[in-house]
C-alpha positions in Angstrom: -21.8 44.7 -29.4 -22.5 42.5 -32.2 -22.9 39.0 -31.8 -19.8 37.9 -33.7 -17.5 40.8 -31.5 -18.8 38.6 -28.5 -18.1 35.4 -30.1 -14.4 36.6 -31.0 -14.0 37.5 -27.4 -14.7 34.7 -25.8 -12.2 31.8 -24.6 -13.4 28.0 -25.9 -10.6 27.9 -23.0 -10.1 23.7 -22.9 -8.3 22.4 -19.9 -5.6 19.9 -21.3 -7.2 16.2 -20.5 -6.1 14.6 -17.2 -4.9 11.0 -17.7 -7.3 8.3 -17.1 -7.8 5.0 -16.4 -9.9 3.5 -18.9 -8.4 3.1 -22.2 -9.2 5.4 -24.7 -11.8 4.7 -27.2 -12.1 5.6 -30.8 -15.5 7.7 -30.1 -17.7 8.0 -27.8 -22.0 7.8 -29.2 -23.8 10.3 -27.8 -28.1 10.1 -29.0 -30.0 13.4 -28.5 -32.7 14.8 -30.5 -32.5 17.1 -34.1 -33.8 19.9 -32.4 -32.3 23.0 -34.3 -29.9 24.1 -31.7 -27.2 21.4 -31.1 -24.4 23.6 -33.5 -22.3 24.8 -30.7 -22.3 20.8 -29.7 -21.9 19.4 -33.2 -19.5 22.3 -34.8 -17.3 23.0 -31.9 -17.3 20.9 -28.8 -17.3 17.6 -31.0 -14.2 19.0 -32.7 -12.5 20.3 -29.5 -12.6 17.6 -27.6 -11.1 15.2 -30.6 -8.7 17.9 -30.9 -7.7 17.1 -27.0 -8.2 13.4 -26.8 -8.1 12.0 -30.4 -11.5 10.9 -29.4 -14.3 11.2 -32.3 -18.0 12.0 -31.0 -20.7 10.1 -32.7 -23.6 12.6 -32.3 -26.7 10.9 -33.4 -29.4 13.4 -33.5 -32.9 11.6 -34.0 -36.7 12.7 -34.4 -38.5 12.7 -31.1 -40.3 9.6 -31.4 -36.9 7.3 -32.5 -35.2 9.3 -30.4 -37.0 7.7 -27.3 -37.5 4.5 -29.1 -33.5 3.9 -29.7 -32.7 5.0 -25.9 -35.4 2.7 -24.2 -34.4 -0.1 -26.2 -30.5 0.4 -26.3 -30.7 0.9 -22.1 -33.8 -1.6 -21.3 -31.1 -4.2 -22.5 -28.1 -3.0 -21.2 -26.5 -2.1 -24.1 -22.9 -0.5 -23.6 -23.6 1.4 -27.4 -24.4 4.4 -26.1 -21.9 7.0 -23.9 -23.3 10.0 -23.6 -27.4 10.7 -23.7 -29.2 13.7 -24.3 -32.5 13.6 -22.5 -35.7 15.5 -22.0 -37.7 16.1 -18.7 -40.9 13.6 -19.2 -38.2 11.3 -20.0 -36.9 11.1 -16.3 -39.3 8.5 -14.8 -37.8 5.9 -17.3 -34.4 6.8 -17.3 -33.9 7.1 -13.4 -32.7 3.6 -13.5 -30.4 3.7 -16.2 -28.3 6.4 -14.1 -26.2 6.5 -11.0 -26.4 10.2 -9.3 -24.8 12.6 -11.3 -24.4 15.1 -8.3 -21.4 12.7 -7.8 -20.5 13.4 -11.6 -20.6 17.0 -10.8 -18.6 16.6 -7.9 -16.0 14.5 -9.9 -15.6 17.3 -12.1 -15.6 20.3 -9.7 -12.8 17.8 -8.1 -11.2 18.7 -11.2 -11.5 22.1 -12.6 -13.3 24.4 -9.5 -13.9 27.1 -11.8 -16.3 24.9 -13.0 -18.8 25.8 -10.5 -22.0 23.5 -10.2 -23.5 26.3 -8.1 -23.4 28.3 -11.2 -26.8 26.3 -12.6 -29.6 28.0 -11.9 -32.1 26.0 -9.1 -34.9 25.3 -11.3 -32.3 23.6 -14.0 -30.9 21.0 -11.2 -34.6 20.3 -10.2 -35.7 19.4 -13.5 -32.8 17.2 -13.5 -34.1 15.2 -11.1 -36.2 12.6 -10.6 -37.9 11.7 -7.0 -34.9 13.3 -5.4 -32.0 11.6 -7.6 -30.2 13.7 -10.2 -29.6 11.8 -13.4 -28.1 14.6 -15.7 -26.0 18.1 -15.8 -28.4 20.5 -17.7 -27.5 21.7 -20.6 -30.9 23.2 -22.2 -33.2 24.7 -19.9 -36.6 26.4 -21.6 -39.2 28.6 -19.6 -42.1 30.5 -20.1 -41.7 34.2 -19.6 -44.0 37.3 -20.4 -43.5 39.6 -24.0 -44.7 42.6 -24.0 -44.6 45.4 -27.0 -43.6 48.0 -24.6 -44.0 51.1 -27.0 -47.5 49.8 -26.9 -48.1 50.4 -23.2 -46.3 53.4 -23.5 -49.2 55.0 -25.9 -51.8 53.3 -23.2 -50.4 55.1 -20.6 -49.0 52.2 -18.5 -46.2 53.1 -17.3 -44.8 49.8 -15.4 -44.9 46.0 -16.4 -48.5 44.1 -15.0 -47.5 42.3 -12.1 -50.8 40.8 -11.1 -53.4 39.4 -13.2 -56.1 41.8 -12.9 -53.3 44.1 -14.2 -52.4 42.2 -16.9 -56.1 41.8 -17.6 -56.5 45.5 -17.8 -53.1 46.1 -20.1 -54.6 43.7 -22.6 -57.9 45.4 -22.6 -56.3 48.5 -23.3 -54.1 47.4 -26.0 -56.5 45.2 -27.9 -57.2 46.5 -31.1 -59.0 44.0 -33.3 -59.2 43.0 -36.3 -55.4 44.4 -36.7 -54.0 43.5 -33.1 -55.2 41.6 -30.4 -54.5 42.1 -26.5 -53.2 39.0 -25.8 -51.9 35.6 -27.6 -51.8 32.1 -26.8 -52.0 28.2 -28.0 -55.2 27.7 -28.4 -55.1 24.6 -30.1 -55.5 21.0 -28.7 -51.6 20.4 -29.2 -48.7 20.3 -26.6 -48.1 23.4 -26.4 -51.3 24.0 -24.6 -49.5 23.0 -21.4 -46.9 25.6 -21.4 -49.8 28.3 -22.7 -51.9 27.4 -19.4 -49.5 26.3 -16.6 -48.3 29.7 -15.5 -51.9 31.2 -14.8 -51.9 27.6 -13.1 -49.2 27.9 -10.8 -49.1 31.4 -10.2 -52.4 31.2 -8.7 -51.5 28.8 -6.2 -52.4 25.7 -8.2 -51.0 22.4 -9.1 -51.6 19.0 -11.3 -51.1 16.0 -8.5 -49.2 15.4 -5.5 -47.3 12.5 -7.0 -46.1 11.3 -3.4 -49.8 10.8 -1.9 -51.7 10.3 -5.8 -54.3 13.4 -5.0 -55.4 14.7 -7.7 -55.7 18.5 -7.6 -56.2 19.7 -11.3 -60.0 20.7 -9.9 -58.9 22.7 -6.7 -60.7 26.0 -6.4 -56.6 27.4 -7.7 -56.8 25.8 -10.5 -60.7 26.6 -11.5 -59.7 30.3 -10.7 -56.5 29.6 -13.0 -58.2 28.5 -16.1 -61.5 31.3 -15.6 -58.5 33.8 -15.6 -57.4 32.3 -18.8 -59.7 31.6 -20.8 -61.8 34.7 -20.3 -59.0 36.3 -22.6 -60.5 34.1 -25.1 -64.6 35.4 -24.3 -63.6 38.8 -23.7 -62.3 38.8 -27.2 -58.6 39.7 -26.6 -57.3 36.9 -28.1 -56.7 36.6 -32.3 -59.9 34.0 -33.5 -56.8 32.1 -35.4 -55.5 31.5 -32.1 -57.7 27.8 -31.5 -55.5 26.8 -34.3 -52.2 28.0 -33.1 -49.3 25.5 -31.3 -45.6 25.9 -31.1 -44.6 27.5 -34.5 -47.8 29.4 -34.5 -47.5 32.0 -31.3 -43.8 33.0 -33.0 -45.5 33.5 -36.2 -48.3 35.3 -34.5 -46.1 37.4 -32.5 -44.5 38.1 -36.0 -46.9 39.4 -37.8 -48.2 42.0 -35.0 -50.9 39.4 -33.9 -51.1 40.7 -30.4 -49.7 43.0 -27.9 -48.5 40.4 -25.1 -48.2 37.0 -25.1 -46.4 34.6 -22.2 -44.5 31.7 -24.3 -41.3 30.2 -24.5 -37.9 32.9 -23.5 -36.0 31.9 -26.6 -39.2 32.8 -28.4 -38.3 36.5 -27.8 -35.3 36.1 -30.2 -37.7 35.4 -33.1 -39.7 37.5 -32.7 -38.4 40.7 -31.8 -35.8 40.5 -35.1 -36.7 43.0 -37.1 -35.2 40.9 -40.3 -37.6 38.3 -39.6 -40.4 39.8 -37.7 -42.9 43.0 -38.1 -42.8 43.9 -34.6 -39.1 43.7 -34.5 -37.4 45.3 -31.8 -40.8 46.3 -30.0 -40.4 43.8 -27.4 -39.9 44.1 -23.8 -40.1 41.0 -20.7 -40.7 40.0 -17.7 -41.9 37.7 -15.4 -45.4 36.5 -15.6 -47.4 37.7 -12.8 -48.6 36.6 -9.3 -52.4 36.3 -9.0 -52.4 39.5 -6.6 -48.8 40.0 -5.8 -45.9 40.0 -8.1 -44.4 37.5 -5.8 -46.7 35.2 -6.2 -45.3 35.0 -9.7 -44.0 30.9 -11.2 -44.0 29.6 -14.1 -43.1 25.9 -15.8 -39.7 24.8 -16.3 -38.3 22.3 -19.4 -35.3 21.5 -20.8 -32.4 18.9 -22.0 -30.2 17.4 -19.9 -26.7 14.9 -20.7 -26.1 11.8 -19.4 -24.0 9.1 -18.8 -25.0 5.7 -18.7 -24.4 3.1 -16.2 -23.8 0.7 -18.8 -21.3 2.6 -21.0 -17.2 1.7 -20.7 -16.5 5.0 -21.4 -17.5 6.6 -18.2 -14.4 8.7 -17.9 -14.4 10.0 -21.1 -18.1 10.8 -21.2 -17.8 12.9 -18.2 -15.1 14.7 -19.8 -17.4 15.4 -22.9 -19.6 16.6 -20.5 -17.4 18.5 -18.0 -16.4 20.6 -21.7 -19.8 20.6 -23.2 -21.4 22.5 -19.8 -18.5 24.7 -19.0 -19.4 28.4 -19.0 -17.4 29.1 -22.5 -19.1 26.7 -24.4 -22.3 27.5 -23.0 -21.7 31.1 -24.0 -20.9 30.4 -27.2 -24.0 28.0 -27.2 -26.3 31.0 -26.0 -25.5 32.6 -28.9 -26.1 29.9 -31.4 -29.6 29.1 -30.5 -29.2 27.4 -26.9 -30.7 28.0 -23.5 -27.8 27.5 -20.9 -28.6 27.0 -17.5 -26.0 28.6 -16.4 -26.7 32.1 -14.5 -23.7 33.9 -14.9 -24.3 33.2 -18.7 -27.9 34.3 -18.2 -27.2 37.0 -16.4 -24.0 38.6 -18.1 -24.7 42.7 -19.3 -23.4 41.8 -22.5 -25.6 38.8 -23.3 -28.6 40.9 -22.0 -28.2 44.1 -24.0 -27.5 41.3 -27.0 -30.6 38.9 -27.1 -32.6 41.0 -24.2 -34.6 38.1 -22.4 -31.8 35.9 -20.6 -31.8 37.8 -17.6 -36.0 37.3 -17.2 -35.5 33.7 -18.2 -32.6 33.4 -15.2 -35.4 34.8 -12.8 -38.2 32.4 -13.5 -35.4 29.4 -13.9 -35.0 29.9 -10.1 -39.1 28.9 -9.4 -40.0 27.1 -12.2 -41.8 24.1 -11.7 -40.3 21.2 -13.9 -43.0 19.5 -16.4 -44.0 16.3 -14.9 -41.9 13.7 -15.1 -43.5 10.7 -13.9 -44.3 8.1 -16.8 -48.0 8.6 -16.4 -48.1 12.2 -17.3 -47.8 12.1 -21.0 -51.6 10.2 -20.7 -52.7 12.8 -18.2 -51.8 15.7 -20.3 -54.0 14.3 -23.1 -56.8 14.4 -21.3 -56.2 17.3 -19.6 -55.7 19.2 -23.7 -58.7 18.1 -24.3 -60.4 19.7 -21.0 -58.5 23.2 -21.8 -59.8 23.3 -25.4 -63.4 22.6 -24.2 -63.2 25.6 -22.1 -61.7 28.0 -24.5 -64.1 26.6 -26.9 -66.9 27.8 -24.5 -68.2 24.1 -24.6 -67.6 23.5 -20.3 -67.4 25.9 -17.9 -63.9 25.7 -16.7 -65.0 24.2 -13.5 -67.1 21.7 -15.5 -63.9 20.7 -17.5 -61.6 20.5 -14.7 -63.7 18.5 -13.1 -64.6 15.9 -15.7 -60.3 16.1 -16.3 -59.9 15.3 -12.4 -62.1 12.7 -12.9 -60.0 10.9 -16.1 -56.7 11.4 -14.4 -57.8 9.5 -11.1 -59.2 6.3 -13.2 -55.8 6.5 -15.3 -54.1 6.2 -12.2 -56.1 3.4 -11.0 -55.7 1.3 -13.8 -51.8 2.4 -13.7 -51.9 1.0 -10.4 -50.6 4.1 -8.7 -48.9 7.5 -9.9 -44.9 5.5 -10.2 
């Protein structure tokens, strides 16, 4: 099925707006980022829901850093400007206040149109939604870190199933490292953010964590996470890993992955689009995925979670309307329709659905580790942790600290940041 068959086929069905009891304004403002996949937002929803309430939406899209700068200034004073935000997980521990529970907006909704169906996002998605039990926002973009495998690759190896542990994995990259040409294995090597994402699944999957925010303890230097980041970064000493790769963030691993850089690589699900299109890529439609492993069982397998989430204000005088934005923007058409115009729905059944599978090929994996994922931190401290604890990883891969030496020098940073922060809030 091609991609615009499915988009022909399916419904933008928009229930007719109830009446409602704030008057009706001329737009509603909603302030997101200009990340490259709002056109199912901007191009139809926008339209559709003026179409249904004469209501205009305002979408300002912004750069990351005004992006946060416009919302904590705008909602730190109260302002009523702004209707609907768009925000991102590490920006939780300043927005929680700014919010009432939006369970209760779900519930308003599903009050409305059952069909709806709140039990339709995937566990992972409501979690990162949440701050310190509270949810402040319906997800509407939820990114995770899967595995990619060129599978015809392990087929000419001999290895017959997907690794499911890491000695496995270990093994599968051994065998299909084939340097200078092709590596084994890829990853973000450079001190950037997307280190993080690069690291945290070997991390968690291990049995390892960053802090217990509730108590403060710092566990970035547990025996897990030593064992985590040996695993890790012995794909760098053992050679399986492209020299380039020190330099490589975000952009990087898709352009890596390519230009036939390496064999497997764990990175971002929506990743898998890019590079497995054969206009765009070398290695097109070579790819396979999975889960990432566990560290000896396959169940032991969890990875990180991130995403995008909407938002209504406490401050706003549109609260009605918003949530009707929102109650169209999240419903399972549009968020079809947004899966196929660069979006990451939450949603399982979109996730999930045999046509959207044999399609793109990845949703179903990303469904899977949605359920476990562990959100990014989202407690305001984090953002100064992670620096420190970049700096740490690269020093390892770099072969300048053993990884227990770095982990413990990072353990050491992250509990006098939190004593000068007075705490981990």
């Amino acid at each position: 099925m091609k991609r615009r068959d499915l988009l022909a086929g399916t419904a933008a069905a928009v229930l007719a707006m109830p009446a409602l009891a704030q008057n009706k304004p001329d737009k509603l403002v909603y302030v997101g980022d200009n990340g490259p996949w709002h056109w199912t937002l901007v191009e139809e929803v926008g339209p559709a829901f003026e179409k249904e309430t004469g209501i205009k939406v305002d979408f300002t899209l912004l750069p990351v850093d005004p992006w946060n700068a416009r919302l904590k200034t705008e909602l730190n004073s109260g302002s009523s400007g702004i209707d609907v935000v768009q925000w991102s997980v590490g920006m939780a521990g300043f927005l929680v206040n700014h919010f009432d529970d939006h369970e209760e907006v779900a519930a308003k909704i599903m009050a409305k149109e059952p069909d709806w169906d709140w039990n339709d996002f995937l566990a992972g998605s409501k979690k990162a939604a949440s701050y310190e039990g509270k949810t402040i926002g319906i997800p509407y973009r939820i990114t995770t870190g899967i595995m990619h495998y060129q599978k015809y690759l392990l087929d000419q190896a001999g290895i017959t199933k997907l690794p499911e542990t890491f000695e496995e994995l270990r093994k599968a990259a051994i065998a299909l490292n084939n340097p200078p040409d092709r590596y084994g294995f890829g990853l973000n090597g450079r001190q950037g953010p997307a280190m993080y994402s690069s690291f945290s699944p070997w991390l968690y999957s291990a049995g390892g964590n960053t802090v217990d925010f509730k108590t403060g303890e710092v566990l970035i230097n547990s025996p897990q996470a030593v064992f985590a980041l040996e695993y890790w970064s012995n794909f760098v000493r053992e050679k399986l890993v492209p020299p380039e790769a020190m330099t490589w963030d975000f952009e990087e691993i898709v352009a890596g992955g390519q230009s036939d850089r390496y064999a497997i690589v764990e990175t971002f699900a929506p990743y898998g689009t890019l590079i497995n299109d054969p206009k765009q890529s070398k290695s097109g439609g070579k790819w396979v995925w999975d889960t990432v492993p566990g560290r000896t069982d396959k169940s032991q397998s969890k990875t990180w979670v991130d995403g995008h989430f909407l938002g209504i204000p406490k401050y706003t005088k549109n609260k009605d309307w918003s949530l009707e934005f929102i109650r169209m923007a999240c419903g399972k058409d549009f968020m079809r329709r947004s899966m196929l115009r660069g979006n990451a729905p939450p949603r399982g059944s979109v996730l999930r659905d045999p046509e959207i599978v044999k399609l793109i090929g990845w949703t179903d994996v990303a469904a899977k580790a949605i359920e476990t994922g562990v959100p990014t931190p989202a407690q305001p401290i984090f953002p100064t942790l992670g620096l420190s604890l970049r700096a740490g990883l690269s020093q390892c891969l770099l072969g300048q600290k053993t990884p227990k030496q770095a982990l413990d020098d990072v353990a050491a940073d992250w509990q006098r940041a939190m004593r000068r922060a007075g705490g981990v809030r």
